[in-house]
C-alpha positions in Angstrom: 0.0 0.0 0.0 1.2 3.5 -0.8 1.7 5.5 2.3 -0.1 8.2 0.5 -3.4 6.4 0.4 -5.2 3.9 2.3 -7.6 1.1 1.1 -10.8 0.7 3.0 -12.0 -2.5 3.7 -15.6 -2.1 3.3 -16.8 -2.7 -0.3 -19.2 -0.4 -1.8 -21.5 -2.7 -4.0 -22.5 -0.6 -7.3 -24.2 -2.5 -10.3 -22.9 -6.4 -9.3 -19.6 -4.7 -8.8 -17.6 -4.2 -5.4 -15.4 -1.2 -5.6 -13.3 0.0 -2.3 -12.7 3.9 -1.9 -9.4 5.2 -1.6 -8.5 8.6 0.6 -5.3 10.1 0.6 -4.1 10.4 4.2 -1.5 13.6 4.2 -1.8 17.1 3.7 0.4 18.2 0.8 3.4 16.7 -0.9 7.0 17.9 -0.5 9.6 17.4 -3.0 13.3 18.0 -2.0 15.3 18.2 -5.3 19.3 18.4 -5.5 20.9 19.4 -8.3 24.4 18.3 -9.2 26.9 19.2 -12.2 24.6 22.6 -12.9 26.2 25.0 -15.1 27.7 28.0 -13.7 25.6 30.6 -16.2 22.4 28.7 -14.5 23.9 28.9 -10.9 24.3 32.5 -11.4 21.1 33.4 -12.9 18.8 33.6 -10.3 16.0 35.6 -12.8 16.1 32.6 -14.7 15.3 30.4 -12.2 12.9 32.2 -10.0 11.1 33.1 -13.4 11.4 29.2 -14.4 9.6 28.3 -11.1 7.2 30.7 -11.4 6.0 29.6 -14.9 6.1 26.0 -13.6 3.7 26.6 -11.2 1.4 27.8 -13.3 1.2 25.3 -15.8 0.5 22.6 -13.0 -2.5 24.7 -11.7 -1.6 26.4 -8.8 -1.4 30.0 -8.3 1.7 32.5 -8.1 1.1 34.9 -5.0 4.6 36.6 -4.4 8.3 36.1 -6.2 11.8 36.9 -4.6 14.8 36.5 -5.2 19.0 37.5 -3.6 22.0 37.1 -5.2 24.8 36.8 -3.0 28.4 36.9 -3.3 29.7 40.0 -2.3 30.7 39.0 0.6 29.9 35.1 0.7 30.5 33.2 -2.5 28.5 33.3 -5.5 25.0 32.0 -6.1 21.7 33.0 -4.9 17.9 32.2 -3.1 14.9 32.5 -4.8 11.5 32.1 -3.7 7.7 31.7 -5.4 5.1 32.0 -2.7 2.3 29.7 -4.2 -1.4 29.8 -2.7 -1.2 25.7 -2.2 2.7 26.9 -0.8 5.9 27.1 -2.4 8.7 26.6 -4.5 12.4 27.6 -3.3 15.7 27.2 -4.9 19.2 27.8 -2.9 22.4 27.4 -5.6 26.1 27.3 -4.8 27.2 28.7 -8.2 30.9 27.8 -7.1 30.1 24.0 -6.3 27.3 24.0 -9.3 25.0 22.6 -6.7 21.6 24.1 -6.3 18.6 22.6 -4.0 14.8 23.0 -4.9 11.9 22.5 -2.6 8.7 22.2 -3.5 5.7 22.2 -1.7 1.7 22.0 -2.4 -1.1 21.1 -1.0 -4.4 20.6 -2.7 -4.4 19.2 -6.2 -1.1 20.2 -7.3 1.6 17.8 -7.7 5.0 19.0 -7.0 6.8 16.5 -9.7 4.8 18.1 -12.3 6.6 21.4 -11.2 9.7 20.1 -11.2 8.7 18.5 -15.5 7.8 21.9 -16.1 11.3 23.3 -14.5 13.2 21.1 -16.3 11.7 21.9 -19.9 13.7 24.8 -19.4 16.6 24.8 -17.4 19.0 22.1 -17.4 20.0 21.5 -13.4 22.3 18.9 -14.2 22.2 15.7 -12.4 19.0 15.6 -10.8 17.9 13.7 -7.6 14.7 13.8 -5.5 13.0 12.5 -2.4 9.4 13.0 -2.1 7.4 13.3 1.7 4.0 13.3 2.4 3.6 15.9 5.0 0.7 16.5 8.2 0.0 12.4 7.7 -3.7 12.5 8.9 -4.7 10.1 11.4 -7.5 7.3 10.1 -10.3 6.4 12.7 -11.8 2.7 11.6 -14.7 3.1 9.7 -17.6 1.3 12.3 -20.8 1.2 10.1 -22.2 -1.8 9.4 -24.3 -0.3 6.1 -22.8 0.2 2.6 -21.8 3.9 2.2 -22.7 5.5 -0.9 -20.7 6.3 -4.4 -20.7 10.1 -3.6 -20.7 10.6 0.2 -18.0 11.0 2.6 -17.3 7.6 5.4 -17.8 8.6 9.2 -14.6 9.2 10.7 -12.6 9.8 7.2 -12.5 13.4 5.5 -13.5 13.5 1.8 -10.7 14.7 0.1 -11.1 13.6 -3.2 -10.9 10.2 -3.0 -11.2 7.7 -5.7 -12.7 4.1 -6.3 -11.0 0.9 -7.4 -12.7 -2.3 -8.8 -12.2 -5.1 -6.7 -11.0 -8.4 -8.0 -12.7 -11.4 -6.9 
C-alpha cells in the first residue's frame, strides 16, 4: 500500500460490482530536489530560475502569489535564493554557483503535484544531475470506519474526510 493512500475494507456494492474507496491520508506533498553538475551561467542566474519556477507553477495549476529572489556573493561566494510564494505553498531554490550545486523544494497542497513542477522546471533549465526525495507531509490520522451499512458512491465515510478520493474495482 502506498503511504499516501489507504484502502478501505468495506466494499461499496454498485451494479454487481464491489469497488473499495481510496482517501489520501497527508496534507500536501513535498519534493526535496538536489541538483548536481549545474552550469555555472544557471547557478548565477537567479532571474532565470525564480522566473522558471514561477511559470512551472502555473502550468501545473496552482497559483503564483509573491516572487523573490538574492543574489549573494559580495561578501559570501557566488549563487543566490529565490522564492515563489504559491497559494497551495511554495517553491524555493538555494544554488552554490561555485560548487554548481543548487537545492529545490517544492511544496503544495491541494491538487497540485510538486513532480509536475519540477517537468515543467526542467523543460527549461538544465539542473544537471537531478535527484529527489518526495514526503507526504501532516500524515492524517485514520479512525476505523464502524458502520455496518454500505456507504454510498458520492458521500464521505464517518470518521474519514473527503478529500477527493477515488474508487477501485475489486477483484474477486
Amino acid at each position: 500500500m502506498n503511504c499516501s493512500f489507504l484502502e478501505l475494507t468495506c466494499p461499496v456494492p454498485y451494479h454487481g460490482m464491489t469497488f473499495r474507496r481510496i482517501y489520501e491520508l497527508y496534507k500536501g506533498r513535498h519534493l526535496l530536489i538536489d541538483c548536481q553538475g549545474v552550469p555555472r551561467d544557471v547557478c548565477l542566474n537567479d532571474q532565470l530560475i525564480l522566473e522558471s519556477m514561477a511559470k512551472a507553477a502555473t502550468r501545473a495549476g496552482a497559483t503564483v502569489i509573491s516572487q523573490v529572489r538574492y543574489h549573494f556573493g559580495h561578501n559570501s561566494p557566488p549563487g543566490f535564493t529565490a522564492m515563489v510564494l504559491l497559494d497551495e505553498s511554495h517553491c524555493s531554490a538555494h544554488c552554490y554557483a561555485d560548487l554548481g550545486l543548487m537545492a529545490l523544494d517544492i511544496f503544495t497542497c491541494g491538487r497540485t503535484n510538486p513532480s509536475d513542477i519540477l517537468k515543467y522546471i526542467l523543460e527549461d533549465v538544465d539542473l544537471g544531475q537531478v535527484t529527489t526525495v518526495q514526503m507526504p507531509r501532516f500524515t492524517v490520522p485514520v479512525t476505523p470506519v464502524t458502520s455496518t451499512s454500505s456507504p454510498h458512491l458520492d458521500a464521505p465515510l464517518s470518521g474519514i474526510a473527503d478529500h477527493g478520493g477515488s474508487l477501485e474495482l475489486i477483484e474477486e
